[in-house]
C-alpha positions in Angstrom: 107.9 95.5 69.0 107.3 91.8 69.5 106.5 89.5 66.8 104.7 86.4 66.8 108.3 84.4 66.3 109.3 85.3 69.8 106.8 82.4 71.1 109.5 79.9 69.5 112.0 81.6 71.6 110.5 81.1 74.9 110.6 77.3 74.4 113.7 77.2 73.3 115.1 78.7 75.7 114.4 76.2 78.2 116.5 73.9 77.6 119.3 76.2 76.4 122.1 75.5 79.5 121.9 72.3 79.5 122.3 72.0 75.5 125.5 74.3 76.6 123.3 77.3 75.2 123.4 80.6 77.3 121.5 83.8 76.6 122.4 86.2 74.2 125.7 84.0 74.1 124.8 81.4 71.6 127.4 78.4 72.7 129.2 78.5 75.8 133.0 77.6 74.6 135.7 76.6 76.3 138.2 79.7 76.7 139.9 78.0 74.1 137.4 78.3 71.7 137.6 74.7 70.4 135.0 73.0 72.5 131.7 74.0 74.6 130.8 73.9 78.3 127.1 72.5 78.7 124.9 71.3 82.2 125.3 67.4 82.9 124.1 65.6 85.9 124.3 68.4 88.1 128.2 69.6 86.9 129.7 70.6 83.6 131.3 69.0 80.8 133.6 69.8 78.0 132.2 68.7 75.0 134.9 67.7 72.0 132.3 68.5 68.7 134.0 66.2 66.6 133.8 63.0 68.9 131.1 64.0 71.2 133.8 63.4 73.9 132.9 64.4 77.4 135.7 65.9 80.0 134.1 66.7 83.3 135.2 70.2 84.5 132.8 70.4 87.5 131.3 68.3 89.4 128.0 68.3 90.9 129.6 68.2 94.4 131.3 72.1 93.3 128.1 73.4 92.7 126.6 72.2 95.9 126.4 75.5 98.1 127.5 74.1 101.8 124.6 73.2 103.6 122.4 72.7 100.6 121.3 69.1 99.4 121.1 69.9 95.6 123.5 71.8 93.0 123.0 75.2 91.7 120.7 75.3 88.6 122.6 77.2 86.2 121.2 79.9 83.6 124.7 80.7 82.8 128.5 81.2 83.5 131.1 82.3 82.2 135.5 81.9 83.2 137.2 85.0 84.7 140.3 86.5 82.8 143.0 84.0 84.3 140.7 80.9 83.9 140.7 80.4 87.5 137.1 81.1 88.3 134.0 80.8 86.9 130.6 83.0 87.6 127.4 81.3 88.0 124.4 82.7 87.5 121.1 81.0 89.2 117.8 81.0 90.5 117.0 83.8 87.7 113.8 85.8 87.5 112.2 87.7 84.7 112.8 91.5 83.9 110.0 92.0 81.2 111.4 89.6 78.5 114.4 87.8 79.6 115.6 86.5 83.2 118.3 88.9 84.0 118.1 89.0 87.2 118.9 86.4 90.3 121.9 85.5 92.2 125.4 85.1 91.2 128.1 82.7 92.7 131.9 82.8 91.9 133.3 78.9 92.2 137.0 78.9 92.6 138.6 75.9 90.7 141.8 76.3 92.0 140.6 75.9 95.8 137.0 74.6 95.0 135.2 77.3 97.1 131.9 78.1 96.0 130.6 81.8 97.2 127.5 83.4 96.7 127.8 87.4 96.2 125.8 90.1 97.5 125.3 89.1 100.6 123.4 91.5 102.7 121.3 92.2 99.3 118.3 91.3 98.5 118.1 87.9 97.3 117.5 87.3 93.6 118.6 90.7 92.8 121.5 90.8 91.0 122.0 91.5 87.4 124.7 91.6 84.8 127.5 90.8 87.2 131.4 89.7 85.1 134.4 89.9 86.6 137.0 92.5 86.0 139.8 92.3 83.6 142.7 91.3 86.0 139.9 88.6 88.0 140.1 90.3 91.3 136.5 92.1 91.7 133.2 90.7 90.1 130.7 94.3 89.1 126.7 93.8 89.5 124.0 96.2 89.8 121.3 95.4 92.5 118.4 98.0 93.3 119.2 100.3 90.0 123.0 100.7 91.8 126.3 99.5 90.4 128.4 97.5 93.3 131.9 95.6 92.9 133.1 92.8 95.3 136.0 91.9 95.7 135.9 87.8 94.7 138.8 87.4 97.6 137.9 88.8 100.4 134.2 89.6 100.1 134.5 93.2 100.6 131.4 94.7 98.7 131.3 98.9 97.8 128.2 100.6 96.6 129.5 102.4 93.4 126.5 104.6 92.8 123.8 105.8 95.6 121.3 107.4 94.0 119.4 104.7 92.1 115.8 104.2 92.6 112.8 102.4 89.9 113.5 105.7 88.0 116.9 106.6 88.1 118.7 103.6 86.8 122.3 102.8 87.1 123.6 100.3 84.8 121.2 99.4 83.2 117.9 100.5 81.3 114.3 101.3 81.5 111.0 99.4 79.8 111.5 100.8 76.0 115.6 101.1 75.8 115.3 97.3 76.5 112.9 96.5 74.7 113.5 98.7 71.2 117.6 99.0 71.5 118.0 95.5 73.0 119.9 97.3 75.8 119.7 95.5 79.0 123.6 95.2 80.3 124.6 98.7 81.3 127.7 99.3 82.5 131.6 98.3 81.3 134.7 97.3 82.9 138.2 99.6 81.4 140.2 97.7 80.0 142.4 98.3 83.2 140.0 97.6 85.5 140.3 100.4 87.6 137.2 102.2 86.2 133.7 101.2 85.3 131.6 103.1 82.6 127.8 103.0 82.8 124.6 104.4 81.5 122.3 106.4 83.9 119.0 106.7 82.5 116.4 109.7 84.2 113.3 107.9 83.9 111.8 110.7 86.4 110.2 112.7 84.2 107.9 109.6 81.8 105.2 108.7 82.7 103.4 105.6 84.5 101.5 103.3 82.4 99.3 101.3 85.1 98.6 98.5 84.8 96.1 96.3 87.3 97.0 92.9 88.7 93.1 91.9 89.7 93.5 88.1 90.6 96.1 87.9 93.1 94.6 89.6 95.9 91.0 90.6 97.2 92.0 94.0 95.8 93.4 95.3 93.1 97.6 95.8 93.2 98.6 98.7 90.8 102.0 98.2 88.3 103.2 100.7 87.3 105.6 100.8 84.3 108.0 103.7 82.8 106.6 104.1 79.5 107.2 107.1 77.3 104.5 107.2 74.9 104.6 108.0 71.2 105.1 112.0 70.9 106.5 112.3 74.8 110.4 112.9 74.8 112.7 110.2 75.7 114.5 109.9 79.0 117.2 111.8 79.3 120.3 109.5 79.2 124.3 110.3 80.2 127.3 108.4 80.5 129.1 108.3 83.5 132.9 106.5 84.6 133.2 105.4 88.2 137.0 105.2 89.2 136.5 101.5 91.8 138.9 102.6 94.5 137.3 105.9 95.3 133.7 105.9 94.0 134.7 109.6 92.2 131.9 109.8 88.9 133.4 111.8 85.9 130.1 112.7 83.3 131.0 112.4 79.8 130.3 116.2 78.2 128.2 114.9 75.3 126.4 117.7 72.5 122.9 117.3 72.1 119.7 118.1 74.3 119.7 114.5 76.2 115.8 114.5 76.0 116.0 115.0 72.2 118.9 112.3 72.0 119.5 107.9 72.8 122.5 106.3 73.2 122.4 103.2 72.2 126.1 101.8 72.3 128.7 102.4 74.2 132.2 100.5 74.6 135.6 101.0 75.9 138.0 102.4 73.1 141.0 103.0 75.0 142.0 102.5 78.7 141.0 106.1 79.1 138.7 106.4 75.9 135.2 105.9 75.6 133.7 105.4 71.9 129.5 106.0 72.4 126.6 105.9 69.5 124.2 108.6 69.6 121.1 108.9 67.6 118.7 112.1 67.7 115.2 111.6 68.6 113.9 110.7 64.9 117.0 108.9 64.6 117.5 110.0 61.7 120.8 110.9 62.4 124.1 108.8 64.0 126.8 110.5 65.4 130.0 108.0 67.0 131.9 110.1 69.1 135.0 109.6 71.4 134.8 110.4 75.1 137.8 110.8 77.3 137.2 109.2 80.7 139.2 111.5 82.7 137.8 114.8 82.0 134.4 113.7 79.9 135.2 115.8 76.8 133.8 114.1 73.8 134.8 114.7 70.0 132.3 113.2 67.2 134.3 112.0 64.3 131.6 109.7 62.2 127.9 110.8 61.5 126.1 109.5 59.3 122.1 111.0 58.0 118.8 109.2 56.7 115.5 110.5 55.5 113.7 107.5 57.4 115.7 106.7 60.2 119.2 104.9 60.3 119.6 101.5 61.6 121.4 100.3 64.9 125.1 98.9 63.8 124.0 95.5 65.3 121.9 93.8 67.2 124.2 92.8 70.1 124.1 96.3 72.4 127.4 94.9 74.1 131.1 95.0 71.7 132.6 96.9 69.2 133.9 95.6 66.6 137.8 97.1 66.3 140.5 95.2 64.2 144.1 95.8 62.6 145.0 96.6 66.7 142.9 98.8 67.7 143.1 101.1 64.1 140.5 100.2 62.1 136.6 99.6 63.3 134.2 97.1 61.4 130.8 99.5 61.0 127.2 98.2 59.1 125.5 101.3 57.2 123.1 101.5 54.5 124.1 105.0 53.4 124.7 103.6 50.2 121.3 101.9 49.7 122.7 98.5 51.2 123.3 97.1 54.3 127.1 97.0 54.2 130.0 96.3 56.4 132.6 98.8 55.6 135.9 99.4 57.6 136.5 102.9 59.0 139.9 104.4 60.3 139.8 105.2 63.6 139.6 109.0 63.0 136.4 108.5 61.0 138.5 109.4 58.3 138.5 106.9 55.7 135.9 104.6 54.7 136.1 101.4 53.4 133.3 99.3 51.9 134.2 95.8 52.3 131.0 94.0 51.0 131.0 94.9 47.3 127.7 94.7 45.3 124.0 95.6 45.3 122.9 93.1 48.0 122.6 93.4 52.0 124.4 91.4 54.7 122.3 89.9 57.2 124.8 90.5 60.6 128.1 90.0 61.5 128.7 86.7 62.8 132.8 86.1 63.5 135.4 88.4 63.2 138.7 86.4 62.5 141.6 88.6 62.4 143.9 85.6 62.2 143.1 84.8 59.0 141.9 88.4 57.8 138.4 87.2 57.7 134.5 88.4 58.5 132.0 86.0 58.5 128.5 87.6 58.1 124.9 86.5 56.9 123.6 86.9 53.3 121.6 85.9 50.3 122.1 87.8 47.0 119.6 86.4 44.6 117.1 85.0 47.4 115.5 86.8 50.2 113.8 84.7 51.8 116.8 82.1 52.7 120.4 83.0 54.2 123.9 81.7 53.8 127.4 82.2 55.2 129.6 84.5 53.5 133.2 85.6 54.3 135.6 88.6 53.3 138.6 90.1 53.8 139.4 92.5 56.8 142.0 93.9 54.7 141.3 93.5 51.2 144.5 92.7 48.7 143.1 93.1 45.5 139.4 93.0 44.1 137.9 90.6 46.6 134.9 89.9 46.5 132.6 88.7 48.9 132.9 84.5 48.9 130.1 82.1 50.1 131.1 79.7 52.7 127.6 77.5 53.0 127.2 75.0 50.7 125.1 76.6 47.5 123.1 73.1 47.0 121.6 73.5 49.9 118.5 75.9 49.2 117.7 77.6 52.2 118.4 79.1 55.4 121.8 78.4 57.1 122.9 79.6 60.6 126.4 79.0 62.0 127.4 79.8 65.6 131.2 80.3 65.0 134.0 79.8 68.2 135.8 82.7 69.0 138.9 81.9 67.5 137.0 81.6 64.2 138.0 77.6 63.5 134.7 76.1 64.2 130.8 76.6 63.9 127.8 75.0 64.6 126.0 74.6 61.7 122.6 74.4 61.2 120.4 74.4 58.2 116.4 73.7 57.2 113.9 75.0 54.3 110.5 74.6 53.8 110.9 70.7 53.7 113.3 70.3 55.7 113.7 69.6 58.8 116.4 71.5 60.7 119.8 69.8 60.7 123.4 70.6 62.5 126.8 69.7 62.1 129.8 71.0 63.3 132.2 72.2 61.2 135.9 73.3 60.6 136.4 77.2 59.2 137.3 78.4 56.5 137.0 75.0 54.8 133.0 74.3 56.1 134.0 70.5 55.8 131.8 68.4 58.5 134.2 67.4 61.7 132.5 64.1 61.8 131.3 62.8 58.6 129.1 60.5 59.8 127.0 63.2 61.8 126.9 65.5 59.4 124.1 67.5 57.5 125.0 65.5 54.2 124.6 62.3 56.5 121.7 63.0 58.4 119.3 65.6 56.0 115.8 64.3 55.2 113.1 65.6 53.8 109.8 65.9 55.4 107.1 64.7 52.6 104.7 65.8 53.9 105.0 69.4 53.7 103.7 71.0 50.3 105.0 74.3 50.5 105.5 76.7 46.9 107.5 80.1 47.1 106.5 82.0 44.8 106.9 86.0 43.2 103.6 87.7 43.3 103.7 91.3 40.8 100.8 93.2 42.3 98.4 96.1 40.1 101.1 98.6 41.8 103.8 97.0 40.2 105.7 95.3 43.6 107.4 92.1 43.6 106.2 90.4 47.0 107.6 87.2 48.1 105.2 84.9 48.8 104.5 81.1 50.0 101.7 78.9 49.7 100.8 75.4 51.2 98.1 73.2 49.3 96.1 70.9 51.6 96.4 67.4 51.9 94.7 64.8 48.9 94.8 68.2 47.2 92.4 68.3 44.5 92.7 71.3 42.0 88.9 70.9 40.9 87.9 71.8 44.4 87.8 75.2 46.1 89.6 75.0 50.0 89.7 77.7 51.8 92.8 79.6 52.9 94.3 81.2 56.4 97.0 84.1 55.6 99.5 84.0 58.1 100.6 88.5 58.6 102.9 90.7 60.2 104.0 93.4 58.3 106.0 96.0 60.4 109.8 96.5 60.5 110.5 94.4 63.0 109.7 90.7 61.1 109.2 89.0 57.7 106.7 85.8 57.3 108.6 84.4 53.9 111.7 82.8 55.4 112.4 79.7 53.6 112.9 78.2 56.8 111.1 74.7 58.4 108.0 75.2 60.7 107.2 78.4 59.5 104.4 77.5 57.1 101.4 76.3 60.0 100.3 78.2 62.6 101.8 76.8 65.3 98.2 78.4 67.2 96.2 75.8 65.6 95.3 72.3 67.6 95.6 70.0 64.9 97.0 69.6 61.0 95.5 72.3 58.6 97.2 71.0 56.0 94.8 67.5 57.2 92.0 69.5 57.8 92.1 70.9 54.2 93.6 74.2 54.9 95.6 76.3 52.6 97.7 78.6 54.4 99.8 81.6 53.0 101.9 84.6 54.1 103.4 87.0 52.0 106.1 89.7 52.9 105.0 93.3 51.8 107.1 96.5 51.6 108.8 97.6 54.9 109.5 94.2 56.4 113.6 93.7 57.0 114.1 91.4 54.3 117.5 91.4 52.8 116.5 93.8 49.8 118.2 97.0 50.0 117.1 99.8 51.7 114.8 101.2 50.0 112.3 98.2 50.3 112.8 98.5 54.1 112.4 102.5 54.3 109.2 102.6 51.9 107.2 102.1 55.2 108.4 104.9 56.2 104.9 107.2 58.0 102.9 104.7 56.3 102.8 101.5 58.6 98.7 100.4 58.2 98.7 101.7 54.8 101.3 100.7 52.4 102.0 97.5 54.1 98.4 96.4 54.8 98.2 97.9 50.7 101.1 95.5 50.2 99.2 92.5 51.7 96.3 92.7 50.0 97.2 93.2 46.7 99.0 89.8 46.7 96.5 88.2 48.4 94.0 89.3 45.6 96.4 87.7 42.8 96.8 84.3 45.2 92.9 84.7 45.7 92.7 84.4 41.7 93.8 81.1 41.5 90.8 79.0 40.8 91.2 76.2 43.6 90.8 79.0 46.2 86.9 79.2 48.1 86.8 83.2 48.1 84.2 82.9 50.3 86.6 81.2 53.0 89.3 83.6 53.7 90.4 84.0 56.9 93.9 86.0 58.1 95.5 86.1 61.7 98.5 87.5 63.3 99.9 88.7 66.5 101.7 91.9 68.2 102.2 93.6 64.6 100.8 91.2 62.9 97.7 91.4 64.8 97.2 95.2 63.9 97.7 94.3 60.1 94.8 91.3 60.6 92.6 94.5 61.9 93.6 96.8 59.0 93.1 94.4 56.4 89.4 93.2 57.6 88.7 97.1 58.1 90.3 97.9 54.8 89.4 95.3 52.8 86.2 93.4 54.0 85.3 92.1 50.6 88.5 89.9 50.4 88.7 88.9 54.0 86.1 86.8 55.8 87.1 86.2 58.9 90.2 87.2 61.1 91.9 86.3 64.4 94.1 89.2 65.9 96.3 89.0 68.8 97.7 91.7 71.4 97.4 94.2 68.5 98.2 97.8 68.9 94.5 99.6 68.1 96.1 102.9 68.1 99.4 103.6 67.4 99.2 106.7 69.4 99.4 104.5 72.3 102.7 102.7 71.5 106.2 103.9 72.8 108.4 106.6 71.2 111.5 104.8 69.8 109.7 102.4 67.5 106.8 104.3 66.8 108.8 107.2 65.9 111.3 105.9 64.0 109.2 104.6 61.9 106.2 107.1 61.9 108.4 110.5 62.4 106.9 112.8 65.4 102.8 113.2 65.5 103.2 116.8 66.1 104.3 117.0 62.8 102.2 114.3 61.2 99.8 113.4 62.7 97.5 112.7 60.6 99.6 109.3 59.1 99.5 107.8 63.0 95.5 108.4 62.6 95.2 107.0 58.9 97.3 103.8 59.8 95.9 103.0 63.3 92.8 100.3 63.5 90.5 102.2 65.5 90.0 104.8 62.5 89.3 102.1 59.8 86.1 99.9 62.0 83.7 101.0 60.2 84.7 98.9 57.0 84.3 95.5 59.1 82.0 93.3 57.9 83.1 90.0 58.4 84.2 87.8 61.5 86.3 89.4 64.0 88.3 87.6 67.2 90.3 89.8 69.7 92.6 88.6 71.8 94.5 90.6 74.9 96.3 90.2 77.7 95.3 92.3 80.9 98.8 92.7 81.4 100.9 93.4 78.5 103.5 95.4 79.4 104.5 95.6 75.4 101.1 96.8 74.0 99.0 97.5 76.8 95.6 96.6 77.4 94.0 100.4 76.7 94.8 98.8 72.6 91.9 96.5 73.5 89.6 98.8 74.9 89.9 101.8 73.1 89.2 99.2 69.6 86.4 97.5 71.4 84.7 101.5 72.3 85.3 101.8 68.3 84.0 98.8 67.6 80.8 99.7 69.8 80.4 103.1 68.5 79.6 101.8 64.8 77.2 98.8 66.6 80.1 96.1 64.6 79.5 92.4 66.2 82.6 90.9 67.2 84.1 88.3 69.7 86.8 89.1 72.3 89.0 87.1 75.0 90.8 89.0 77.6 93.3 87.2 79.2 94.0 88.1 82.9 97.7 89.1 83.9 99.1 87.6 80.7 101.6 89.4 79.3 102.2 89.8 75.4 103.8 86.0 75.1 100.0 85.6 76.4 101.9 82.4 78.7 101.4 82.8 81.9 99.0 80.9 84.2 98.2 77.0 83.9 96.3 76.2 81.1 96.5 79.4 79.1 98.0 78.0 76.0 96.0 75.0 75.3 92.9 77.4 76.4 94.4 79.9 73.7 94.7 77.4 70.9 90.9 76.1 71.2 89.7 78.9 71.0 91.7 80.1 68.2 91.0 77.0 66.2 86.7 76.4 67.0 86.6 79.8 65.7 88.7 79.1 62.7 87.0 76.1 62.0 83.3 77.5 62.7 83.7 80.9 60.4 86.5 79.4 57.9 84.8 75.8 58.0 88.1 73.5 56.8 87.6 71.1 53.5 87.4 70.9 50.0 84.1 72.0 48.7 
């Protein structure tokens, strides 16, 4: 499920290539690993990070297709195996979240040919195309079919045949994408003479339709693969294409597939597939080992929860193997903690690598060099992150060490080179402005002393932010932060705008710079004499074991929107706070937790502003729903108690509601069923649809400045700003 963060995403991603920033990448290095590739004046440059040093690698002429009169605008690109040729991928389009698809050119540096693939396909429809291991062939998938060309002489074979909107080759439908983060689906052997891929049978799940009404004099159905909450998942196999032949070997996996995902799956082996397979509560993992040539499978790593078990990592593509091939780098919390242990390659020996009752945040290098990880944490401080390191192969009692500089209070993000000598680091807090600097690993010591974060930090006066540690009447420690207007005068009352999510998927308390004023409002709340709060209740993925995360677990809109409002009631107590002006807002999740708590709790909150909300968590799809809410034909009863549209009845204060027509996420049907709720019990409210917009709610000119008025002249006319 979305949260409101991803808004920051969508602008920053637009200047991502030319910063030499490609998706789901991070940097684009040099194949060396000791400088970066970004866009400039039409070509590419090697950047040095130490001396800002530019080398031009391409030239704006190289990108120029024959014919054309401008370069190619590039998303991304990446070197083939024998550093010969590069793959550029342009004029991209949007596949739900992300443009993933377009058209894909292969520039030869040796002979400076520029050639578009796919010619005969359709244009702009290419997606996930690398070369092979040994640089001959580039692999794509156009029209849900996997194809290879051969770079050389342009010879182009269809792999698969049978692909069609709901039988997808090589890659994934609506909810693997957007709930497993799966988008790329298919793998090159390490050989290059086979290609492994997902085929997902989206035949049997249902449309959601959607209605595009403004584009045409009549209406143009959309439909989308969605499988409901309750409705079994696609059924999803494996299968390895041999290239010269086209000959498909299914991999023989237990498990009814429509009671089963797959999540990850790498090469292990020239002829050995390694797959993760989670039953449909996934409450259960299994890893198992797949032999290419005649499918058999062997599982030989499971691993069990009572709530459900976590995905290894975010990044659907890689497996982390060290010590040659013999050892595997695996995240669990079957201890209680997120941990990154080490596991033989038989599954049969475990080794816990991160020592201590605390919870890595991800992996973020792998050094086998130097016998390093580098990976996310923050021990005595959830809200911020640092850098940590340990050994791959422990020689003693190590211990975890921290890398990031323990002055600086807050969170730190490095984008490490492959070869593990050099990061980008960057670092802000509450007050802080975000910083970078590159620097050398292990050490951390700045490459340029004079750009550096010791040289350049500042703090930003002013932002008046206090964390703070709220103990509720239930006995829960809830992080918590709270800004105090400007001229602040602790004899007056002000009155005060929580900021909410709530679900798994997102925390509100990161210790982090621009994340304390809604970025919604058109104008300075602190100036307007706003206070504004969030605080992060049980259930949210902070870093604090397990069991804080799991405690959600069939109780999303209860124990989290119980959460929420018992630490607003002891932020409520202090004096300088107007009780009377209390307004909340939030979007996606966070919009369903504004709905719950003005239902819930209508004597503490005034006014509230929700956002693409799902009304009824009945309509939401089966991987995130059910993970987190177990199956409703065995509970039902908690997707009814938690849902918005059963708890109306307790509104009594101001309501905005706020929808996109065409949210593909959380559809539109949220809006309407809560607005027939809202009817029913004759409850006064005020609602904005927007038309076509998706759940970013971006689309079409004007939308966001018409989206921030009227999100903040109905702030400002029920939750009046100023000291009183």
């Amino acid at each position: 499920m979305m949260n409101w963060k991803n808004k920051i995403l969508v602008v920053c991603f637009l200047f991502a290539v030319q910063a030499g920033f490609s998706q789901g990448r991070g940097i684009t290095w040099t194949p060396d690993g000791t400088a970066f590739i970004r866009s400039k004046d039409g070509g590419l440059v090697r950047v040095d990070p130490k001396t800002d040093a530019e080398t031009v690698l391409v030239k704006k002429e190289q990108l120029t297709p024959a014919g054309a009169t401008a370069a190619l605008r590039l998303q991304s690109f990446d070197y083939s195996a024998d550093k010969n040729k590069m793959l550029l991928f342009t004029n991209t389009a949007k596949v739900w979240r992300y443009n993933t698809r377009g058209d894909y050119w292969v520039l030869n540096l040796a002979g400076n040919q520029l050639t578009q693939l796919g010619k005969g396909l359709p244009a702009q429809s290419l997606m996930f195309a690398k070369f092979s291991p040994d640089s001959r062939y580039v692999a794509y998938v156009s029209g849900h079919n996997i194809y290879v060309e051969d770079v050389n002489g342009g010879q182009i074979r269809k792999l698969t045949n049978d692909g069609t909107r709901k039988l997808i080759n090589g890659t994934f439908d609506w909810v693997y994408e957007e709930e497993f983060g799966c988008r790329d689906g298919f793998r090159w052997s390490p050989d290059g003479k086979q290609i492994a891929f997902w085929q997902v049978d989206a035949t049997k799940i249902r449309d959601y339709f959607m209605l595009n009404t403004t584009d045409s004099n009549y209406s143009q159905v959309i439909p989308v693969e969605y499988p409901k909450v309750g409705e079994a998942p696609s059924p999803v196999r494996i299968g390895v294409v041999t290239v010269n032949n086209g000959l498909i070997k299914w991999m023989k996996i237990d498990g009814d597939p429509q009671q089963h995902y797959i999540p990850r799956m790498e090469w292990s082996g020239p002829n050995e597939l390694v797959i993760q397979q989670l039953d449909r509560k996934q409450q259960e993992s299994k890893l198992i080992y797949c032999k290419a040539s005649d499918g058999s499978s062997t599982t030989f790593w499971a691993e069990n929860d009572e709530a459900w078990v976590d995905l290894n990592t975010e990044n659907p593509a890689g497996w982390n193997w060290v010590n040659k091939g013999q050892d595997f780098l695996w995240v669990t919390e079957k201890d209680g903690w997120r941990h990154i242990y080490k596991i033989s390659r038989d599954g049969k020996t475990a080794t816990l690598l991160t020592k201590g009752n605390y919870d890595i945040g991800k992996i973020n290098a792998v050094d086998e060099a130097n016998n390093y990880i580098y990976f996310t944490a923050s021990p005595y401080n959830a809200t911020q992150l640092y850098l940590y390191r340990v050994r791959i192969n422990p020689t003693g009692k190590d211990e975890a060490e921290i890398v990031s500089a323990a002055t600086l209070k807050g969170t730190h993000n490095y984008m490490i080179s492959p070869n593990g000598k050099i990061a980008r680091h960057s670092f802000s807090n509450h007050n802080t402005p975000p910083v970078t600097e590159w620097v050398t690993l292990p050490d951390n010591r700045p490459m340029n002393a004079a750009k550096s974060i010791a040289s350049t930090i500042k703090t930003d006066a002013n932002i008046n932010v206090e964390y703070l540690q709220l103990t509720t009447e239930d006995n829960v420690v809830l992080d918590a932060w709270i800004t105090k207007p400007k001229n602040f005068d602790p004899n007056k009352k002000y009155p005060i705008v929580f900021t909410v999510y709530g679900e798994p998927a997102a925390t509100t308390t990161a210790d982090e710079y621009g994340n304390h004023n809604s970025f919604l409002y058109d104008g300075d709340m602190a100036a307007d004499g706003y206070i504004q709060a969030a605080i992060d209740n049980r259930g949210t993925p902070a870093l604090k074991g397990a069991a804080w995360r799991k405690a959600i677990y069939r109780k999303i809109g209860t124990i989290n929107i119980r959460d929420m409002a018992m630490g607003a009631k002891k932020i409520l107590e202090k004096s300088y706070v107007d009780k009377d002006r209390v307004a909340v807002w939030g979007w996606s999740g966070g919009g369903s937790s504004t709905l719950n708590l003005l239902f819930t709790y209508p004597d503490m909150f005034k006014t509230g502003i929700a956002i693409a909300a799902v009304g009824n968590q009945l309509f939401y799809d089966n991987i995130y729903q059910e993970r987190y809410m177990g199956l409703p034909q065995e509970n039902r009863e908690d997707f009814i108690k938690g849902s918005p549209i059963n708890n109306v009845q307790g509104l009594k204060g101001n309501l905005l509601y706020i929808h996109g027509t065409g949210d593909d996420n959380v559809h539109y049907s949220n809006a309407e069923v809560l607005l027939n709720a809202l009817i029913k019990y004759n409850k006064q409210f005020q609602f904005m649809a927007y038309p076509n917009r998706t759940h970013n709610i971006s689309e079409g000119e004007g939308t966001w400045k018409h989206l921030s008025t009227l999100y903040t002249n109905y702030l400002r006319k029920n939750c009046p700003p100023g000291a009183k």
